[in-house]
N, C-alpha and C positions, 0 to 999 in steps of 0.2 A: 332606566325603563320609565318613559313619560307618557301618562296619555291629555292629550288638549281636546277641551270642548270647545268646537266648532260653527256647530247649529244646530237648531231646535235644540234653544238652552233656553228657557223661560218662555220659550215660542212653540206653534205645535208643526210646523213644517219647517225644510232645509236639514234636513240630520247629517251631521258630519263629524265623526271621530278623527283624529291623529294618535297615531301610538307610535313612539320610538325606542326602540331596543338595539343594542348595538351599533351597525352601522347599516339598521334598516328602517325605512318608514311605510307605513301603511297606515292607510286610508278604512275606517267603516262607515259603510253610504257617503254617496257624495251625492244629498237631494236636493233638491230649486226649492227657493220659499214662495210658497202661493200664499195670495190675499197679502196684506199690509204686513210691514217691517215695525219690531218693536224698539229691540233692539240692535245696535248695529253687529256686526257679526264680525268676529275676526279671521284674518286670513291663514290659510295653509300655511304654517310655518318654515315650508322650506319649497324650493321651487316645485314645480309641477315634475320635472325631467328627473326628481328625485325620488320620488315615489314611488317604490318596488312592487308593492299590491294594495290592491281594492278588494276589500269584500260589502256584497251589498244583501242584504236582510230579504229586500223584498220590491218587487219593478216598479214599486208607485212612483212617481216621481218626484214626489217631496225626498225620496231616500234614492235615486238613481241619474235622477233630471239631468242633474251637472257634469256627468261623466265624458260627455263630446268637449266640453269645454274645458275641461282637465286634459283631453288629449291635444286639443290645438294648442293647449300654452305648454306643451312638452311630453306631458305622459304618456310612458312606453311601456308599462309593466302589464303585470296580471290580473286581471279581474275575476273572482273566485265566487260564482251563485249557484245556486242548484238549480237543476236542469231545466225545470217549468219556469223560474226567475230570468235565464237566459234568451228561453223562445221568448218570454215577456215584455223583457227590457229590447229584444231585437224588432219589436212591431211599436213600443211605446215612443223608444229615444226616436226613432223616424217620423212618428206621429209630431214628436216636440219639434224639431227641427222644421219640420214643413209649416207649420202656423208659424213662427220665429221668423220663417223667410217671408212667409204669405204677409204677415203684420208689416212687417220691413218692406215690401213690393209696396202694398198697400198704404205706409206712410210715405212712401218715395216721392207719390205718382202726386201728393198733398204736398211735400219740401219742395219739389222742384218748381210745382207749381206759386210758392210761396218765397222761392233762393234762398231756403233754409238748404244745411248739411244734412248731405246725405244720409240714410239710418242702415246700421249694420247688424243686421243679427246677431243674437248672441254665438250660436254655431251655427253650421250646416248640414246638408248630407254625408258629406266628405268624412267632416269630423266623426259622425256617426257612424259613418263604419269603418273607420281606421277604428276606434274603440271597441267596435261590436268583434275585431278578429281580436281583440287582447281575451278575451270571455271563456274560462274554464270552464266549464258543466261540473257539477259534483254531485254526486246523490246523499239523499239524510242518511241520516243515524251511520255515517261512514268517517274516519280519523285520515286525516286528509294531512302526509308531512310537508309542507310547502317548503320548509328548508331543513337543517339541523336543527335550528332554536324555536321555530312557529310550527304547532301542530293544530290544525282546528278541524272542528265537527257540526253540522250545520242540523237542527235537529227542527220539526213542524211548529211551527208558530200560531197556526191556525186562524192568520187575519186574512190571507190572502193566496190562491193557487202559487206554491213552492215560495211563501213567505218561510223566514227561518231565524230561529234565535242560532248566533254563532256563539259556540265554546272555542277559546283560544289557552293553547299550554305554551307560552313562552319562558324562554331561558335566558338567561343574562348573570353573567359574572356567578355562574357553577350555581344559579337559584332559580328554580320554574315560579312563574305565578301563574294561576290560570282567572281568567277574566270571562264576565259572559256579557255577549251584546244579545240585549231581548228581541232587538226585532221590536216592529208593532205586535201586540200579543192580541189575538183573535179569543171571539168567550163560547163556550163551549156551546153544543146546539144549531150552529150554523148547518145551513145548507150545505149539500154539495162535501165543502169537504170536513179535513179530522182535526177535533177538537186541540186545542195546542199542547206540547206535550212540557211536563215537569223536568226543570234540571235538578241535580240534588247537591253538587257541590259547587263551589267558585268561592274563591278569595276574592274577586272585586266583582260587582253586578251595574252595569248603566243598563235603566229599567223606561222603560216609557211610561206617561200617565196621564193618555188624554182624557181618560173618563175618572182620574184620580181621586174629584170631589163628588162624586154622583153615582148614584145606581140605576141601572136600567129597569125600567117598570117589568115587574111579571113578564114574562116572554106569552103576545098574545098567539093565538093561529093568524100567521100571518096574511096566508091567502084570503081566509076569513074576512081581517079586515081591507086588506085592499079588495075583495069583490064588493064589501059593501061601499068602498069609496067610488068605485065602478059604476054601480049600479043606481047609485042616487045622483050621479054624471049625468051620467046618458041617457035617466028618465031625464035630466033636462034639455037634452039633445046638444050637451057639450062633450069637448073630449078630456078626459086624461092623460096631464103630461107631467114624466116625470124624468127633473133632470138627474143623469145617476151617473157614476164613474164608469167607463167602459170595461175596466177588468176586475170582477169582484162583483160590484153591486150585478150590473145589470144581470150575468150570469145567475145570480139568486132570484131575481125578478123573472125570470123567466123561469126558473124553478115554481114559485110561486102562483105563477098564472097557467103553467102547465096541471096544477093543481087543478086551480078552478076551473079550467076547461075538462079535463076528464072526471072530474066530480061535478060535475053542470053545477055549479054554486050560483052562477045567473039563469035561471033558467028564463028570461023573458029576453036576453041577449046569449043566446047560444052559440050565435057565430061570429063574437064581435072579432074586428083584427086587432093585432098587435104589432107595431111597427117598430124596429129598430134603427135607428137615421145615426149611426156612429159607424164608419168605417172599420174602425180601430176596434169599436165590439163585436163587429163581426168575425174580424181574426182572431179576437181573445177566445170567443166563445168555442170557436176551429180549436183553439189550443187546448181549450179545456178538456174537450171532447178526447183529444190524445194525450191526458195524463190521469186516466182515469184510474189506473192500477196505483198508482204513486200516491194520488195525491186526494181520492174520493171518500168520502166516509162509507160505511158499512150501506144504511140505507141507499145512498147513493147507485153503489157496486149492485146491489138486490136490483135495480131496476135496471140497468146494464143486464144483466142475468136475464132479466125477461126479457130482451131485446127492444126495453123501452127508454128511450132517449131521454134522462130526465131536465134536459133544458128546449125541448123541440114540442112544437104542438102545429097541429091545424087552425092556421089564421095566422100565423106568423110572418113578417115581412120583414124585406130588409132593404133599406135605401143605402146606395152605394158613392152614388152620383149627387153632384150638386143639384143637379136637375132633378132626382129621384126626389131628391130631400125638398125641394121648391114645390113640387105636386102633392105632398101629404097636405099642403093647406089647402087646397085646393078640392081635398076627397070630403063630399056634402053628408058624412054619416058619421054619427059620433065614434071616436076610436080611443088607445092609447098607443102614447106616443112616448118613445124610451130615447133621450138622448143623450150627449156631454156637452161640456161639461158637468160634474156631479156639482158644484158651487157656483154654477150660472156665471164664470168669471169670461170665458170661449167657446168658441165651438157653436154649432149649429143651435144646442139647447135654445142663444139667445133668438134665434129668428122664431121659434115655434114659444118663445115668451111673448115676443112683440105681436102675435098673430090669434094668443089667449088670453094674455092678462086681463086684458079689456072687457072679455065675454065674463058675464055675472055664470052661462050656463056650466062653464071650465072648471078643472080643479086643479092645482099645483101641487105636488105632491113632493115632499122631500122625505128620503129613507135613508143620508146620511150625517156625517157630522158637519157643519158649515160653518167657519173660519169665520171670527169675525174681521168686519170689512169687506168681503164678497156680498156680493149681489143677490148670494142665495140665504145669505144672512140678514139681510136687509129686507127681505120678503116674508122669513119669518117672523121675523119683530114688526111684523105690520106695517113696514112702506106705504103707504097710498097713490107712489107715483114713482115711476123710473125712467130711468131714460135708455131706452136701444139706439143705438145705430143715428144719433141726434135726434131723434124725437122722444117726445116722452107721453108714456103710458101710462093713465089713469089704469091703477090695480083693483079691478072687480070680480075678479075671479076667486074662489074658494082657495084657501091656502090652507094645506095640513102636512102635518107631520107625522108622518107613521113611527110612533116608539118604539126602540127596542131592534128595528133593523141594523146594527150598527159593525161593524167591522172589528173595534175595540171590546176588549174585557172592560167593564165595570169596575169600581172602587173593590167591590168586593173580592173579583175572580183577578184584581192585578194584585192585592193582600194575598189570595192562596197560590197564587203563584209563585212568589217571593218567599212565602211561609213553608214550602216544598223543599226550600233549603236545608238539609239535615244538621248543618254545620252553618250558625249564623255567617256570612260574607265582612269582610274587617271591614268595608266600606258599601252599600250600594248609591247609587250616582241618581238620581230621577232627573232625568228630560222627557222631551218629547210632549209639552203640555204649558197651556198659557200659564200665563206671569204668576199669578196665584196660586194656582193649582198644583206647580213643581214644590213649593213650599210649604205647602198641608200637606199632599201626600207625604212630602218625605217626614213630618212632624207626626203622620199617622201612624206610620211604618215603626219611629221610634216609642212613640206610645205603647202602641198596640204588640210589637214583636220584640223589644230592646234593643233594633237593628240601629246602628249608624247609619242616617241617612241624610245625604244634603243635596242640593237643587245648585249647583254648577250654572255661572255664567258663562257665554263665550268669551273665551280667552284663558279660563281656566284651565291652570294645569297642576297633575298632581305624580309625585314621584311614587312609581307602584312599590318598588321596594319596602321603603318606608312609610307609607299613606298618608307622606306629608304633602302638603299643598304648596308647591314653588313660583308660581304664577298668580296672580288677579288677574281678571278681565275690567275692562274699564265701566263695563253698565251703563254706557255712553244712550240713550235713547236715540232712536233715530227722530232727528228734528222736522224733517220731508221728505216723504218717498220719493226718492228717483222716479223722473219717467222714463217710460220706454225710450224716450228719443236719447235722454241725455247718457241713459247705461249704455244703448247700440253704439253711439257716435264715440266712445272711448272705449270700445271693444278692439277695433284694429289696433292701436298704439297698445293697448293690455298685451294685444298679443304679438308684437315686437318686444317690448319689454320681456316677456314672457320666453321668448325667443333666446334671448340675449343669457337671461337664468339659465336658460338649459345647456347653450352654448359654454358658459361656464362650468356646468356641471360635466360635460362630454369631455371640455381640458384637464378637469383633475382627474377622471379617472384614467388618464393616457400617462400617468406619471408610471415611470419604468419602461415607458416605449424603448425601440432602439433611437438614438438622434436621430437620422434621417429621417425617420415616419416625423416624429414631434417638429423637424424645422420645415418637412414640404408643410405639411397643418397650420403653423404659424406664417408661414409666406400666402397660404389660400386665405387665412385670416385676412391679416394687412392687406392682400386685395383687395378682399372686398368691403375693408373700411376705405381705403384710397377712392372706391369706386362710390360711395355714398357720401364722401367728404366733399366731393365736388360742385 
């Protein structure tokens, strides 16, 4: 019984577990790394076509991204989320797919004009929902037997609508261990929905720890402060833009502003608008609105009961259309403007940057966590200048940061989550957190609780039996991020190659066919190498 780290191992995006028991493997999260590569990451250790289940935490796409691209290099199993994670991941992976293709369109129309190679996506639509039909639904707090030897339980996480920590009770040679994947853990307080819930037992914990060295300031009233960031805008007769994640953030932001609108907290802009220009949060925010029994906190549900909407207000707008979204610059009265990406990396955010930054009367507004190496990181550390779309942007505009908005537990609330253990864990594992950060926390954890804890490279693996370590990772740094052009153009031969993996895994499992099935299979074979030999 082995489990290998994957991703987000000294990094804070790309999560990806391997766990092998028996003669089974599965996958938890299989996310895309946004912003800059540290280190290099190692690969899925056995083909894609071998891979019997996916469970995935929660629909961000640092933890789900790569799931279409699992299924074109072969994967045919189960993908196991709870219910809100699956409407999720079915409106997010479409979303990734179509900028994937649009960027690929969009360098084509530059290569060809250049007689460079072609650029291929990473995935498609295709692959998007061939993945999207492998997709169980599961509800929380439910023991879910996926085989004889895997039983797991998917309980609230509290970072994001149907985010989940998985409990897993494996068996292997007549011994259960049971393991918990935390999920990103959300801190208590949030909007909307219910605070993340306490596990109390597990023999092994992989714990995340993006906020592992830092506490969040006093949680202020948050609508508070963003009306005052409002209102000292738009006496300047600029607008408020803030770039935020389509599922999660903005849904709180419109919590928020529905605040100040029916507490008139501006009261010399009473009927300012609110624009939404993300596609993709408009259907999150649809989705939200139908998980409201499942997944809302107590206040939340109170205002549902009065048949008040608590993410809807008067002055709300939504741009759908490219065109839609090309007219908000164009509207002469100071507004805010909500769009993605939440790390200024894609997405429309960049054209409503390139149309503010410039304006001293403007304010930037960030209310998440931002990678460094993104754009929306570069802006908080004081940039003076960027560049959109090939021109660059003298940065004059206000830039703040609203503290305490954060998706993540804190140093302190990811300690009492751990410390909820009744029975120390004979190991817990921390990822999910830059280079540093994995290596204090887990020194914190042993300090402060007497827990075993250590900060896993990619490539490590460790024997759950025993809680011996059988693997190194190499800690290889990545020397130069790949660009887009060079990962697309080695994407079709990956996915031959990848082909070829699977192809071999389909032969062994035909061992005990009758002869006949097995030599017509190997005559289709040699076809169709005869036919590619030529």
């Amino acid at each position: 019984m082995q489990l290998n780290f994957l991703g987000a191992d000294h990094e804070v995006t790309g999560s990806c577990h391997f766990l092998k028991f028996g003669n089974k493997h599965l996958l938890v999260d299989c996310g895309m790394e946004q912003g800059p590569d540290l280190y290099v990451n190692q690969e899925i250790p056995v083909n894609a076509s071998a891979i019997d289940y996916v469970f995935i935490t929660h629909a961000h796409i640092d933890h789900s991204g790569l799931l279409p691209l699992l299924y074109s290099h072969g994967f045919r199993g189960q993908v196991f989320a709870t219910n809100a994670t699956c409407e999720l991941c079915n409106i997010m992976l479409k979303d990734s797919a179509h900028i994937q293709m649009f960027e690929a369109e969009w360098r084509n129309r530059k290569a060809r004009r250049a007689g460079a190679p072609e650029v291929v996506p990473l995935y498609d639509m295709d692959d998007v929902a061939g993945v999207l039909e492998k997709f169980i639904p599961c509800a929380y707090d439910k023991k879910i037997t996926v085989d004889e030897n895997l039983t797991v339980r998917f309980v609230d996480a509290g970072h994001l609508l149907g985010s989940s920590s998985i409990e897993m009770w494996i068996r292997e040679e007549e011994e259960e261990i049971k393991i918990v994947f935390s999920g990103d853990i959300g801190h208590a307080g949030k909007p909307l929905i219910k605070n993340p819930q306490f596990i109390t037992d597990a023999d092994y914990v992989v714990m995340e720890s993006t906020y592992g060295d830092k506490n969040h300031v006093s949680p202020p009233d948050f609508s508070k402060e963003l009306a005052s960031v409002i209102d000292r805008t738009f006496s300047r007769g600029g607008n408020v833009v803030i770039p935020a994640f389509s599922v999660g953030r903005t849904q709180e932001l419109l919590y928020f502003l529905r605040r100040i609108k029916t507490e008139k907290m501006l009261s010399r802009f009473l009927d300012f608008e609110v624009y939404i220009d993300s596609p993709l949060a408009v259907e999150a925010t649809n989705i939200f609105n139908k998980n409201v029994s499942d997944c809302f906190d107590q206040e939340a549900l109170e205002l549902v009961r009065q048949g008040i909407n608590p993410i809807g207000f008067e002055g709300l707008k939504v741009a759908i259309t490219s065109d839609d979204s090309k007219m908000i610059n164009f509207i002469n009265k100071p507004i805010v403007i909500i769009s993605a990406s939440g790390m200024c990396e894609a997405g429309r955010i960049r054209h409503h940057l390139k149309h503010n930054l410039w304006r001293k009367e403007s304010t930037i507004v960030f209310v998440g966590f931002q990678v460094q190496g993104t754009l929306g990181n570069a802006l908080l550390n004081g940039a003076k200048e960027v560049k959109l779309f090939g021109e660059v942007i003298h940065v004059q505009a206000e830039i703040t940061n609203l503290p305490g908005i954060s998706g993540h537990a804190d140093k302190d609330h990811l300690t009492e989550w751990v410390a909820a253990f009744q029975k120390k864990p004979k190991k817990v594992f921390i990822v999910h957190g830059d280079d540093q950060v994995c290596d204090a926390f887990a020194v914190h954890l042993h300090k402060e609780l007497g827990i075993d804890a250590v900060a896993p490279y990619s490539g490590d693996c460790y024997e759950l039996l025993t809680g011996e370590q059988v693997l190194w990772g190499s800690k290889v740094l990545v020397e130069k991020k790949k660009t887009a052009k060079s990962k697309a153009a080695s994407n079709i031969f990956a996915r031959l190659l990848a082909a070829g993996q699977r192809l071999l895994t389909v032969i062994n499992r035909c061992e005990g066919m009758p002869n006949k099935e097995l030599g017509k299979f190997a005559d289709q074979i040699n076809s169709l190498c005869d036919k590619w030999e030529r």
